[in-house]
N, CA and C atoms as a LAMMPS dump frame, in Angstrom:
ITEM: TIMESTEP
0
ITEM: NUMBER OF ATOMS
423
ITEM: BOX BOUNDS ff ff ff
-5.0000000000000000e+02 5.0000000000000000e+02
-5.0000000000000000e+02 5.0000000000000000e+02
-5.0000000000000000e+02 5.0000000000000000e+02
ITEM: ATOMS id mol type element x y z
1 1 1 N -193.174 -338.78 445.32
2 1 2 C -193.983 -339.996 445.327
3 1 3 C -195.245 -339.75 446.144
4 2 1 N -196.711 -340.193 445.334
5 2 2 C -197.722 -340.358 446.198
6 2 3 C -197.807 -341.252 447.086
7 3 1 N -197.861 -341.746 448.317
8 3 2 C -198.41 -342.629 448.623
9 3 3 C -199.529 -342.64 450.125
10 4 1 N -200.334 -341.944 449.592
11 4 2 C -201.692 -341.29 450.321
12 4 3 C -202.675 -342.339 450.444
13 5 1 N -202.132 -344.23 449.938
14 5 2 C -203.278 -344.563 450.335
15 5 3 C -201.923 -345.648 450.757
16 6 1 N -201.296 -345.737 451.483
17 6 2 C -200.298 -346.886 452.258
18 6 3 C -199.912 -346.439 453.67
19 7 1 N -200.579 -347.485 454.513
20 7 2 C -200.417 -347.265 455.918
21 7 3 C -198.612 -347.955 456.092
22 8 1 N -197.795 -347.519 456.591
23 8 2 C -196.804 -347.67 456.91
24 8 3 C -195.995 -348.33 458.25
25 9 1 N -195.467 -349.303 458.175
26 9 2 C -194.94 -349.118 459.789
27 9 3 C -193.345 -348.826 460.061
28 10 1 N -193.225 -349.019 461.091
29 10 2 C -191.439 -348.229 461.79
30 10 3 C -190.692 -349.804 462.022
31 11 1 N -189.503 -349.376 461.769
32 11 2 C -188.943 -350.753 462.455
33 11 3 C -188.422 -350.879 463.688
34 12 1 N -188.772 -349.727 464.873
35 12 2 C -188.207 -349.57 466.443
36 12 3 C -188.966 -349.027 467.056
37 13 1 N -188.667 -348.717 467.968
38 13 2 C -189.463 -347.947 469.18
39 13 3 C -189.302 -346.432 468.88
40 14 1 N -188.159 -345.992 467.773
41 14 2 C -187.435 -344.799 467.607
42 14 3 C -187.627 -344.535 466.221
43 15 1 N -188.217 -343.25 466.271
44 15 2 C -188.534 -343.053 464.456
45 15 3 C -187.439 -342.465 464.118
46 16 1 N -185.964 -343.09 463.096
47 16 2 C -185.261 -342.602 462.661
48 16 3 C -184.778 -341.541 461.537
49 17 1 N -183.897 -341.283 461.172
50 17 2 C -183.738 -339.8 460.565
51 17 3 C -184.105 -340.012 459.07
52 18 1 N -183.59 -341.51 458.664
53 18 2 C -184.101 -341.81 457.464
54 18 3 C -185.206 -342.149 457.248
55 19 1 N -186.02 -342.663 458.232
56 19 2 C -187.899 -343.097 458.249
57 19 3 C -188.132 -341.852 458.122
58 20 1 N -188.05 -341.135 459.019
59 20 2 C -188.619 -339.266 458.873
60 20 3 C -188.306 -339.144 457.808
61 21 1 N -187.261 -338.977 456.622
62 21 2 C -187.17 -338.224 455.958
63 21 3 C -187.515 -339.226 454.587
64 22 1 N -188.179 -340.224 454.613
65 22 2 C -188.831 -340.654 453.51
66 22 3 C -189.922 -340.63 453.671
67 23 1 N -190.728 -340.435 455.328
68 23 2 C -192.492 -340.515 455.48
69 23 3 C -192.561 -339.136 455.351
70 24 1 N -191.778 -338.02 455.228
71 24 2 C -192.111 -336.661 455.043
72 24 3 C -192.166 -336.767 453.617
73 25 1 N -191.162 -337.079 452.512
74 25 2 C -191.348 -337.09 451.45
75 25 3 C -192.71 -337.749 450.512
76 26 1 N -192.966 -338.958 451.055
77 26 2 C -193.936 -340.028 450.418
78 26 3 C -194.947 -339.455 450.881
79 27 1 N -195.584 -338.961 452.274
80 27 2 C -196.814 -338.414 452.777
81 27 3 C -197.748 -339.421 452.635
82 28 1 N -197.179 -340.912 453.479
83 28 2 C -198.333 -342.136 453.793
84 28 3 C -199.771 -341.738 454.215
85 29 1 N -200.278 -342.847 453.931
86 29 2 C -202.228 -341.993 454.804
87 29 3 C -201.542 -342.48 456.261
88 30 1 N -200.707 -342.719 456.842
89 30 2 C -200.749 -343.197 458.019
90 30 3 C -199.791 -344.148 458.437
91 31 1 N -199.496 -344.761 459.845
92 31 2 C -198.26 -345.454 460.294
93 31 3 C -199.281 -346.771 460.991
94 32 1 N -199.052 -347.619 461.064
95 32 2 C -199.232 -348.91 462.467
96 32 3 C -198.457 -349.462 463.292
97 33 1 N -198.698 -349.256 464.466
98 33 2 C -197.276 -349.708 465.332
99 33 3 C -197.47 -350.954 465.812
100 34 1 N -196.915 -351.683 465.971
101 34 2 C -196.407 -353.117 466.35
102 34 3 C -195.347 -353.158 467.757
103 35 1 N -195.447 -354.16 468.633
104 35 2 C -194.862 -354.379 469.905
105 35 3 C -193.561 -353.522 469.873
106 36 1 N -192.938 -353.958 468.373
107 36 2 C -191.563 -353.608 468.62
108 36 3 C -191.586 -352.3 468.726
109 37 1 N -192.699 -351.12 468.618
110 37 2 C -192.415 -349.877 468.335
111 37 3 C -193.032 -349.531 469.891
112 38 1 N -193.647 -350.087 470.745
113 38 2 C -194.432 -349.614 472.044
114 38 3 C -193.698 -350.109 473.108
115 39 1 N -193.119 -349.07 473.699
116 39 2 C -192.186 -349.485 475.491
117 39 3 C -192.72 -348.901 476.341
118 40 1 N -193.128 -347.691 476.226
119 40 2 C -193.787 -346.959 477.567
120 40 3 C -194.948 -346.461 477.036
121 41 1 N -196.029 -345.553 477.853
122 41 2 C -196.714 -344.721 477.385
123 41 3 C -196.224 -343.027 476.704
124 42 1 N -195.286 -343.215 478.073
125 42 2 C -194.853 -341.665 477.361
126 42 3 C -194.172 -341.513 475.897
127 43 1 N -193.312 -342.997 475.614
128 43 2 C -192.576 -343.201 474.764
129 43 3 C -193.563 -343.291 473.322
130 44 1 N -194.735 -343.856 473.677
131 44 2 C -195.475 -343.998 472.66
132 44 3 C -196.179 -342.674 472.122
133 45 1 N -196.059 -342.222 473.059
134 45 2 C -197.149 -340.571 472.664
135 45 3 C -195.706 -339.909 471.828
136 46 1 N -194.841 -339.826 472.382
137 46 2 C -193.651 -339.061 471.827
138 46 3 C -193.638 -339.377 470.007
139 47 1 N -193.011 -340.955 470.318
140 47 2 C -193.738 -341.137 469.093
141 47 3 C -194.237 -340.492 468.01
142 48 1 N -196.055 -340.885 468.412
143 48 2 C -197.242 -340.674 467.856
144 48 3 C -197.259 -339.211 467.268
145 49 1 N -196.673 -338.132 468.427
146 49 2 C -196.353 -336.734 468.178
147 49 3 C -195.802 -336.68 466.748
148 50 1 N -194.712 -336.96 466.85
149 50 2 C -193.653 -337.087 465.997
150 50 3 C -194.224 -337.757 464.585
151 51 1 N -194.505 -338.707 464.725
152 51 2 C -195.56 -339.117 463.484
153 51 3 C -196.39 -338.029 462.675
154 52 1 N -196.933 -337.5 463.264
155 52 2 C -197.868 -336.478 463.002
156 52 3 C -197.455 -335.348 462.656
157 53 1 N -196.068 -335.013 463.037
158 53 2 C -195.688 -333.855 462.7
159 53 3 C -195.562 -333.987 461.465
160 54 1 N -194.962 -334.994 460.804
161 54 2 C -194.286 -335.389 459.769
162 54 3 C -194.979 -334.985 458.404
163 55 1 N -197.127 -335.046 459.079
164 55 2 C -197.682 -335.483 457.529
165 55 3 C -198.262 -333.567 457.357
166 56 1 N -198.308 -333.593 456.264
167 56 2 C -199.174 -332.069 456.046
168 56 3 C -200.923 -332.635 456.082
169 57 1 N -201.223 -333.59 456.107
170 57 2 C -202.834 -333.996 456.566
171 57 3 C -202.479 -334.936 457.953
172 58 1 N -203.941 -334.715 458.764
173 58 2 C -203.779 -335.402 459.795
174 58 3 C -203.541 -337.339 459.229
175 59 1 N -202.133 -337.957 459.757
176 59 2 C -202.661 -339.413 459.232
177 59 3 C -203.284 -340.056 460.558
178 60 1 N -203.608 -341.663 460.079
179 60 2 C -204.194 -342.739 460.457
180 60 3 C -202.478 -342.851 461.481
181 61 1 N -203.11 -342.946 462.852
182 61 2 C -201.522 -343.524 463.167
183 61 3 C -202.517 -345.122 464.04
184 62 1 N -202.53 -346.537 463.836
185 62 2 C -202.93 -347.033 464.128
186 62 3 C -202.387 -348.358 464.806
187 63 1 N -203.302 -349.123 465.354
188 63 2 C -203.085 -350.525 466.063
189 63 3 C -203.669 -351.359 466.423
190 64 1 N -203.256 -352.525 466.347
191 64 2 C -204.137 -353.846 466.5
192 64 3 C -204.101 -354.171 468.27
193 65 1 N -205.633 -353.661 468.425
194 65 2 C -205.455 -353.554 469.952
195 65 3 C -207.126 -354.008 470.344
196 66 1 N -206.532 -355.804 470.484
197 66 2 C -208.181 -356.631 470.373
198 66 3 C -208.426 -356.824 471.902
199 67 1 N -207.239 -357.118 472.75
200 67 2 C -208.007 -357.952 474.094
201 67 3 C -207.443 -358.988 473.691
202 68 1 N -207.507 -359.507 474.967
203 68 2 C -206.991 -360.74 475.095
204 68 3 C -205.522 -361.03 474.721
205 69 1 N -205.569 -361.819 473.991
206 69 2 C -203.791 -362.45 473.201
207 69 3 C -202.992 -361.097 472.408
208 70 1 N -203.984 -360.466 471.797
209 70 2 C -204.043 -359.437 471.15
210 70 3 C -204.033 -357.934 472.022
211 71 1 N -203.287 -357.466 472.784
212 71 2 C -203.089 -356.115 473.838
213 71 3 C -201.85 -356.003 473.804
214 72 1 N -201.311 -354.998 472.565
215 72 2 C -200.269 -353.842 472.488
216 72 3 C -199.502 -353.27 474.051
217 73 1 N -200.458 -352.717 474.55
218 73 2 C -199.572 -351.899 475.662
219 73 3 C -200.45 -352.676 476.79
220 74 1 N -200.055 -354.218 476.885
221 74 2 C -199.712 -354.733 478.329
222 74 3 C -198.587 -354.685 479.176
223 75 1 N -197.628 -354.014 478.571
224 75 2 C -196.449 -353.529 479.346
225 75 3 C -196.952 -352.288 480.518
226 76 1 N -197.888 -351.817 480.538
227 76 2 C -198.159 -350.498 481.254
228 76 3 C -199.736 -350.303 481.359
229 77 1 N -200.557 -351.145 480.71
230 77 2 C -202.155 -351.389 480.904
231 77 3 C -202.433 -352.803 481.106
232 78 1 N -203.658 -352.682 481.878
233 78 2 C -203.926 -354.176 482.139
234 78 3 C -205.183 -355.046 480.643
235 79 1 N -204.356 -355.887 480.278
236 79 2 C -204.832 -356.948 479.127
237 79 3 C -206.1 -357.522 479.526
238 80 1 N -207.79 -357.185 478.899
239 80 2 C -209.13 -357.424 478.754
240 80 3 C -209.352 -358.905 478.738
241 81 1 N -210.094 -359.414 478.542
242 81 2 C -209.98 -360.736 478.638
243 81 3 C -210.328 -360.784 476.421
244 82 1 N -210.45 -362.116 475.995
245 82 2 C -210.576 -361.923 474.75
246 82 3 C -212.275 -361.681 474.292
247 83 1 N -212.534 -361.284 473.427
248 83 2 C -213.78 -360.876 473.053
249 83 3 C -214.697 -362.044 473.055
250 84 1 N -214.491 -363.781 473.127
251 84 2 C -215.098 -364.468 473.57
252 84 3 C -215.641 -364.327 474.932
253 85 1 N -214.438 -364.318 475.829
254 85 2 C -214.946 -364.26 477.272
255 85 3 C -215.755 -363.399 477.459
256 86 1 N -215.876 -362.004 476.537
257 86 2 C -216.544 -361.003 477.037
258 86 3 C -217.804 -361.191 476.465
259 87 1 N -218.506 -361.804 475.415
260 87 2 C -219.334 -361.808 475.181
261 87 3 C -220.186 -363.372 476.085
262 88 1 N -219.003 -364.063 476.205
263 88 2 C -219.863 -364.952 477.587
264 88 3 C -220.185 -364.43 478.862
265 89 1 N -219.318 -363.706 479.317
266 89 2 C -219.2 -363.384 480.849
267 89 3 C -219.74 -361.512 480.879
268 90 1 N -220.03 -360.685 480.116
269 90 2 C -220.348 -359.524 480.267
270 90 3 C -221.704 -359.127 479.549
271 91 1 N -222.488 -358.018 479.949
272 91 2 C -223.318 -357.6 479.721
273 91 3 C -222.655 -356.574 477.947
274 92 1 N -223.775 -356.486 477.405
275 92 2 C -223.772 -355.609 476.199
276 92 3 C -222.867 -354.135 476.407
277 93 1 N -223.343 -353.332 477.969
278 93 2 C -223.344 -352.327 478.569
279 93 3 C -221.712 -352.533 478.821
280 94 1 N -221.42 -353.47 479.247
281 94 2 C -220.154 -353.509 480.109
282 94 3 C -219.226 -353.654 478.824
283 95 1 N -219.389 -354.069 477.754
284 95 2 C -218.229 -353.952 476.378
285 95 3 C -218.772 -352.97 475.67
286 96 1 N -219.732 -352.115 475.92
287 96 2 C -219.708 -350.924 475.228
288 96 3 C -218.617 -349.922 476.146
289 97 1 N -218.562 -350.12 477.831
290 97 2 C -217.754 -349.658 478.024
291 97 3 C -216.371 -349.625 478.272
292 98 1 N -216.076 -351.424 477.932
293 98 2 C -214.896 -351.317 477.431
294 98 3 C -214.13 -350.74 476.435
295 99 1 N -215.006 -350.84 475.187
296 99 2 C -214.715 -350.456 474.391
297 99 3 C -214.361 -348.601 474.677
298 100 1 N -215.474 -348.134 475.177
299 100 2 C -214.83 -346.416 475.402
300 100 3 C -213.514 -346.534 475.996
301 101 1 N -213.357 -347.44 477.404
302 101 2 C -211.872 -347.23 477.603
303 101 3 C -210.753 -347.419 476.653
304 102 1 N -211.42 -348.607 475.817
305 102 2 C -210.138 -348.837 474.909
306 102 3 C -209.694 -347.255 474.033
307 103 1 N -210.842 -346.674 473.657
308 103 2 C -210.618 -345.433 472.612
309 103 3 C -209.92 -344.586 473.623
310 104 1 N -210.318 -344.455 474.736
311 104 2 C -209.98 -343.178 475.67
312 104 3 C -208.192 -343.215 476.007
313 105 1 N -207.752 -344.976 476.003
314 105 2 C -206.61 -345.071 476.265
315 105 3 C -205.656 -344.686 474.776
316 106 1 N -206.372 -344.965 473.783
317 106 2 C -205.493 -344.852 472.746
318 106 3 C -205.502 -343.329 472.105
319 107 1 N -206.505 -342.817 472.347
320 107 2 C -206.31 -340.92 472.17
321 107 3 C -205.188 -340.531 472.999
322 108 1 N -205.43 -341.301 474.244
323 108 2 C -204.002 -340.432 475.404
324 108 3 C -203.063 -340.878 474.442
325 109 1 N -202.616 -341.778 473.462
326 109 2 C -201.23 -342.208 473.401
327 109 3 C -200.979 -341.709 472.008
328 110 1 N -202.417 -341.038 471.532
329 110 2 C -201.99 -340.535 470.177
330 110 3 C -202.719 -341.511 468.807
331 111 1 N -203.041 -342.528 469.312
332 111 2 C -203.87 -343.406 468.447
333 111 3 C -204.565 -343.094 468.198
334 112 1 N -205.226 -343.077 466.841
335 112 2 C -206.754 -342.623 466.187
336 112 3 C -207.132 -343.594 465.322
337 113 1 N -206.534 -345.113 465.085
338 113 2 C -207.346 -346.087 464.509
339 113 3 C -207.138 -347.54 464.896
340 114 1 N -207.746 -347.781 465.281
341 114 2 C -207.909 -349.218 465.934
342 114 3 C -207.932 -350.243 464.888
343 115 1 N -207.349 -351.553 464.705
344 115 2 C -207.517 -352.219 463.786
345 115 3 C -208.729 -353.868 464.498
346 116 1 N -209.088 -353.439 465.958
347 116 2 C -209.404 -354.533 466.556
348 116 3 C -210.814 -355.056 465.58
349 117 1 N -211.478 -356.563 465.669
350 117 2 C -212.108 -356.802 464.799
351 117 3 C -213.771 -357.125 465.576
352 118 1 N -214.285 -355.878 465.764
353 118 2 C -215.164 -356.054 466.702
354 118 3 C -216.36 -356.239 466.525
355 119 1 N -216.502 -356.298 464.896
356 119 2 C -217.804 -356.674 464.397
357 119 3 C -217.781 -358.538 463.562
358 120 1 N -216.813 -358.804 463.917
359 120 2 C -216.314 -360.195 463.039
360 120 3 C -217.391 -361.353 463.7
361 121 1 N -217.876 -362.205 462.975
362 121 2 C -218.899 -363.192 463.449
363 121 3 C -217.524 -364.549 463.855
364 122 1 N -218.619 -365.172 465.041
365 122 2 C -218.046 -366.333 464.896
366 122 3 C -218.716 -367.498 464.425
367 123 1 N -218.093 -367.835 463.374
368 123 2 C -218.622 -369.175 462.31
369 123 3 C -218.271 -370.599 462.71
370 124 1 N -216.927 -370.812 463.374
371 124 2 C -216.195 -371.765 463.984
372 124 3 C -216.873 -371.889 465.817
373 125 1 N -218.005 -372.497 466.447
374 125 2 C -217.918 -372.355 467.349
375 125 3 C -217.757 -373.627 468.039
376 126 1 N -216.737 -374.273 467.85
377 126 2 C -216.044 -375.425 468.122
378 126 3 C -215.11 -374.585 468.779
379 127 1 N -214.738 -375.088 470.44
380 127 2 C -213.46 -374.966 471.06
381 127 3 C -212.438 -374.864 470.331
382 128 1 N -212.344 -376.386 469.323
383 128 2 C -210.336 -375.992 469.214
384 128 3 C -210.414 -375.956 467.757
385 129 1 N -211.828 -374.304 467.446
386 129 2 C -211.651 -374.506 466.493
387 129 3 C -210.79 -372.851 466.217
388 130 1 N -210.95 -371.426 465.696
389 130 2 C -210.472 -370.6 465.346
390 130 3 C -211.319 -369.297 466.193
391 131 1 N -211.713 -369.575 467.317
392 131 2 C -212.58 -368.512 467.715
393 131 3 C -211.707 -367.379 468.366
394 132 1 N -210.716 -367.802 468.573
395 132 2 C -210.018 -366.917 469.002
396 132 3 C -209.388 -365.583 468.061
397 133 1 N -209.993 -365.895 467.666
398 133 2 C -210.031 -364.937 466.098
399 133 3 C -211.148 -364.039 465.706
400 134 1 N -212.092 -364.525 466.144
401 134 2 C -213.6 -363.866 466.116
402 134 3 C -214.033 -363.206 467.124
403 135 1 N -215.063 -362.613 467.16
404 135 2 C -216.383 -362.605 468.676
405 135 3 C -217.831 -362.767 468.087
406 136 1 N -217.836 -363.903 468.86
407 136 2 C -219.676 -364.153 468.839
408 136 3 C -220.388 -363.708 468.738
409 137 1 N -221.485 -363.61 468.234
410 137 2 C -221.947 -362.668 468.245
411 137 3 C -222.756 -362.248 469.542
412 138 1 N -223.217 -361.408 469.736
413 138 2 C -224.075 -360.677 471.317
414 138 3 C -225.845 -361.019 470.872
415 139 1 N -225.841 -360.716 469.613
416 139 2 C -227.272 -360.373 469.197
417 139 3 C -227.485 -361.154 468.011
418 140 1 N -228.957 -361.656 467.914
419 140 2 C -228.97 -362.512 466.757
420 140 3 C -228.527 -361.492 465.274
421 141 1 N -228.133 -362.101 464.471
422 141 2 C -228.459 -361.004 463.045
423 141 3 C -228.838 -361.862 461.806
C-alpha cells in the first residue's frame, strides 16, 4: 500500500509492534503526535527516533504546538502566552524570537513540522468572539 501522502498518528506514548509494522509497510509521509503520545522529553525524542527509523524517506513527524491553550510539552516546558497576547504585549523582534525557540525546542525532540497557525488573520476581533483561534495581525496587509 501507498500511502506517501497520509500523515498518521499513534494511539500512546509507545509505538507498538503492530503500528511499526503497518507504518513500515504503508510508508506514511509522516506521524502527528497528540498529548496522549508526549510524557517526557526524553520519551518523546525516543519516540521521534523510532518514527524515523521506520520510513525509507525522511517523514513529516509533526505537532500542533501554538502557545497558549495550545502547548504540547507543558509537562516539561514553560507554555507562551497565546498569539493574541503576543501580538499585544511584544515587539515583532521578540516573536520572531519566540518563534526560533519554538523550532529549536522541537528539533531537540525530533520534530520537523509544526502545525501552529502563525500566519492566520484575525477577522473576529470581538472578545467573546473566536480569537483565540487566530493572531492579529502585527502589520497592516
Amino acid at each position: 500500500m501507498n500511502a506517501e501522502r497520509l500523515i498518521v498518528g499513534l494511539a500512546g506514548p509507545e509505538l507498538t509492534a503492530g503500528e511499526a509494522a503497518l507504518f513500515r509497510d504503508i510508508q506514511p509521509a509522516g506521524y502527528i503526535l497528540f498529548s496522549r503520545n508526549l510524557v517526557s522529553a526524553p520519551q518523546i525524542r525516543e519516540l521521534t527516533d523510532a518514527l524515523s527509523n521506520l520510513s525509507i524517506d525522511l517523514p513529516f513527524i509533526s505537532i500542533d504546538q501554538e502557545g497558549g491553550r495550545v502547548w504540547r510539552t507543558r509537562e516539561f516546558s514553560c507554555a507562551p502566552p497565546d498569539a493574541a497576547t503576543f501580538t499585544e504585549k511584544a515587539t515583532p523582534i521578540q516573536i520572531a524570537k519566540f518563534g526560533a525557540l519554538t523550532g529549536q525546542l522541537l528539533e531537540i525532540l525530533g520534530i520537523n513540522l509544526n502545525f501552529a497557525p502563525v500566519l492566520d488573520l484575525d477577522h473576529f476581533p470581538d472578545p467573546v468572539s473566536y480569537t483565540h483561534l487566530t493572531l492579529p495581525t502585527i502589520y497592516s496587509v
